[in-house]
C-alpha positions, 0 to 999 in steps of 0.5 A: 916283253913276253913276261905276261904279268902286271905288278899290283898298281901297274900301269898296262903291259909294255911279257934231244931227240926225246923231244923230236929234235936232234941235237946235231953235231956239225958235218958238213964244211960251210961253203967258201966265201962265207963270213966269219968272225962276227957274233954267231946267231941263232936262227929258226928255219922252216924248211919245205915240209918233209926235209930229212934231216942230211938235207937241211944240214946241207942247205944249211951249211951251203948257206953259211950256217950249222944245223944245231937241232933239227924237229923232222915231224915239222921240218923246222930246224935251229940253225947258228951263223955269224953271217949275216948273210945266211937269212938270204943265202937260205932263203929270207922267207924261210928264217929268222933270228930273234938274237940278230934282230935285237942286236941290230936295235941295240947299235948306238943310237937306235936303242940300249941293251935291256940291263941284266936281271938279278939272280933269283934265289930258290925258295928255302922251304923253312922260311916261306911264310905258312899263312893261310891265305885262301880267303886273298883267292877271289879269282878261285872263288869266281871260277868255283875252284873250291867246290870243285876240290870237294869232289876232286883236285885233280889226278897225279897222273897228269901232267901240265906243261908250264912254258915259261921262265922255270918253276922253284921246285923247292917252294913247299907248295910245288914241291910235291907237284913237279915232275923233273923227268918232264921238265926242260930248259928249251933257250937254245931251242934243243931241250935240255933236261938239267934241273939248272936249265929248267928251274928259274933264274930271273923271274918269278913269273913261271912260278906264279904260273905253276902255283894257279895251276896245282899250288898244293891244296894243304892249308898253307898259302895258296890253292891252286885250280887243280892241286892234284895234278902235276907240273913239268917245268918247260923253260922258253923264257930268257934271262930278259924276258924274251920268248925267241921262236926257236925257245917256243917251237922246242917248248911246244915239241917236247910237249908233246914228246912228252905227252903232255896232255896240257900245256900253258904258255903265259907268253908271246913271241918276242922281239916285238914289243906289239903283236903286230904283222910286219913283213915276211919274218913276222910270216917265218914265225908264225909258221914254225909256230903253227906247225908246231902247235899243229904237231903237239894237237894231232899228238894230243897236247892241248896249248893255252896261251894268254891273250896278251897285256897289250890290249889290242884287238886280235880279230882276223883282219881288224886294223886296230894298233896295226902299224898300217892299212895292209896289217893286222895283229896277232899275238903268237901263239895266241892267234894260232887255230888250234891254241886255246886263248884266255882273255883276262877279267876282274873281280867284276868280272868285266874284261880288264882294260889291258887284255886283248880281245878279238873275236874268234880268237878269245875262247874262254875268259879267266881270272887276271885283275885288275888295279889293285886286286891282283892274282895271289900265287908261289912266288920264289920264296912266298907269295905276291899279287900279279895282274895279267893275262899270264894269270887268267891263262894258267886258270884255263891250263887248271880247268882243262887239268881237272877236265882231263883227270875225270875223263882220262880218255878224252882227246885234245878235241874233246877237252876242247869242247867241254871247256867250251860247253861247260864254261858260263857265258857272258855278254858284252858289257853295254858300256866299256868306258873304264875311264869315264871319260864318255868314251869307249875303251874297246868294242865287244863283238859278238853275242852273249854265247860268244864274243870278242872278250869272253869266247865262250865265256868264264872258265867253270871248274866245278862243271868241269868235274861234274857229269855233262848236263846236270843242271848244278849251279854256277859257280859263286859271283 
């Protein structure tokens, strides 16, 4: 599932051309032969680097299939066809359809069809509960988030992507924070800047997302990490919970049309249930990714990503919960060079049996619970506890927000490197048996300053706002 997100007491997780992409009517005549008359798929392509656009429309329709958008800076197109053939015919290597594949699982016999989720009402701000519920913020207190507050919440004028299922712009302590000129529904893989494709409509996840992030610091409800910033609404999570590569690369894109200094993306690419290698279309994925997020960088877009509930070890070339000897794992986006990856703690502050690890992929670790101590945040209509690593990520996002609003000239890069510099290291636990049974539950590699389950350690707002090297405390413990 690409929802992040573990309910309290639950058991391990199963998750325009403004934005560069042209949304593309179809031209050109599809060749003879091709069939027709089937369900229409939508497909991600990676064509060869530097394809303009009539190029790709006449591959694409040579192959039986119709450009639907189009990204130029990366050459990544979405393309729809009821052959299913076209994989083929365009090249097997160079696209992939989220949509097919699930429809192919889901033929009688193989596996059943997700039932669909309940519509989620918006919040009705009279009835949202105003209880102060700071002191249930063990996760703010633990990063320092409200010694922070005391010298800054964060500056309006930036602005943190939240890549997930829509964000409740009526909920009263989000209100003043979003930003609908920046706000975008991306399902099709083309953003659309309605308030209904960006705001949410099954799940309450990108709400709790936005409320870690700059949930309204007013003596009512919750705090977020950095309440004075503000947030675009960036929809790439479906109705059933999936994240489709075509949803991620329009997310990550109109990010960074936008100028998006910030972006969180509590998520991983579906249809896999595991974040694991397996074969050439898992490769289409990962590059339409990696040229994306490469894009958003060199445009000054800064991606977090949680590590993923499925705890796994996401080192390079580690074989842990690969399907095979020549596999590894590797959660997308997380696994990506230039994404910053959030691994989970609890308030014990030792990683959280469901968080994956690995090392050179985790870069900080952050607040996600654990058992029954789970992240209090927005919800449509109030508040609620979620446990994951969808929770520690957007605590990152709030670092590098309030980072980002006291040193408003820094690049990506240099955001970076604060983050990492400024975070406080943690060892390796010297023994990680969470169930006490004598054995252990996962490997840390690494040293103190950087290991598989901390990076460089825990996130720490209230550094994150002071002058370099001046020797303040960490935060509370």
């Amino acid at each position: 599932m690409s929802v992040l997100a573990r309910p309290l007491r639950a058991a391990v997780c199963s998750l325009l051309v403004l934005a560069g992409c042209a949304a593309v009517s179809p031209q050109a005549v599809a060749s003879p032969g091709c069939a027709s008359g089937g369900r229409a798929a939508r497909y991600v392509v990676a064509f060869d680097r530097g394809t303009p656009e009539s190029s790709a429309r006449q591959q694409a329709s040579a192959s039986c299939g119709q450009l639907a958008g189009y990204y130029p800076q990366i050459s990544v197109a979405v393309v729809t066809s009821a052959d299913r053939a076209f994989p083929d015919r365009v090249g097997p290597e160079r696209a992939f359809s989220a949509q097919a594949t699930r429809t192919a699982a889901e033929q009688p016999g193989v596996a059943a069809a997700q039932p669909a989720r309940s519509q989620l009402p918006l919040s009705d701000p009279a009835r949202v509960p105003a209880t102060d519920l700071s002191s249930q913020q063990w996760d703010m207190n633990l990063i320092g988030a409200p010694a922070a507050h005391q010298v800054t919440g964060g500056n309006r004028a930036v602005v943190v992507g939240v890549l997930d299922s829509g964000v409740d712009p009526k909920h009263p302590d989000l209100a003043a924070a979003i930003d609908p000129a920046d706000s975008a529904g991306c399902l099709t893989g083309v953003p659309d800047q309605s308030p209904a494709a960006w705001q949410p409509t099954t799940s309450v996840h990108g709400t709790h997302v936005a409320g870690i992030v700059a949930a309204a610091d007013d003596g009512k409800g919750v705090t977020g990490v950095a309440p004075g910033v503000r947030i675009a609404s960036v929809k790439v999570i479906d109705d059933r919970g999936y994240a489709d590569p075509e949803a991620a690369v329009c997310g990550i894109m109109w990010s960074a049309a936008r100028r998006l200094p910030i972006t969180n993306s509590s998520w991983f690419v579906n249809p896999w249930s595991l974040s694991c290698v397996r074969g050439n279309d898992r490769g289409v994925v990962h590059e339409v990714l990696a040229r994306a997020v490469e894009y958003a960088t060199s445009q000054g877009t800064l991606n977090v990503a949680a590590a993923t509930n499925e705890a796994v070890e996401l080192t390079p070339s580690a074989r842990s919960g690969s399907p095979s000897a020549a596999g590894k794992c590797e959660a997308l986006p997380a696994g990506l060079r230039d994404v910053v990856t959030a691994s989970a703690v609890g308030p014990d502050r030792v990683k959280s049996g469901y968080s994956s690890y690995g090392l050179g992929v985790v870069d900080v670790t952050a607040p996600g619970g654990d058992d029954d101590r789970c992240v209090v945040s927005t919800v449509p209509g109030g508040y609620a506890p979620l446990c994951g690593t969808s929770m520690a990520a957007p605590h990152v996002a709030g670092v590098l927000a309030l980072l980002k609003s006291v040193h408003p000239t820094w690049t990506a890069a240099e955001l970076r490197r604060a983050l990492d510099s400024r975070a406080t290291p943690m060892a390796c636990p010297d023994n990680y048996d969470l169930t006490g049974d004598g054995a252990q539950d996962a490997y840390c590699s690494g040293y103190d300053g950087y290991n598989g389950f901390y990076g460089h350690g825990m996130v720490d707002a209230r550094s994150a706002v002071a002058p370099a090297r001046t020797g303040l405390p960490s935060p509370a413990r």
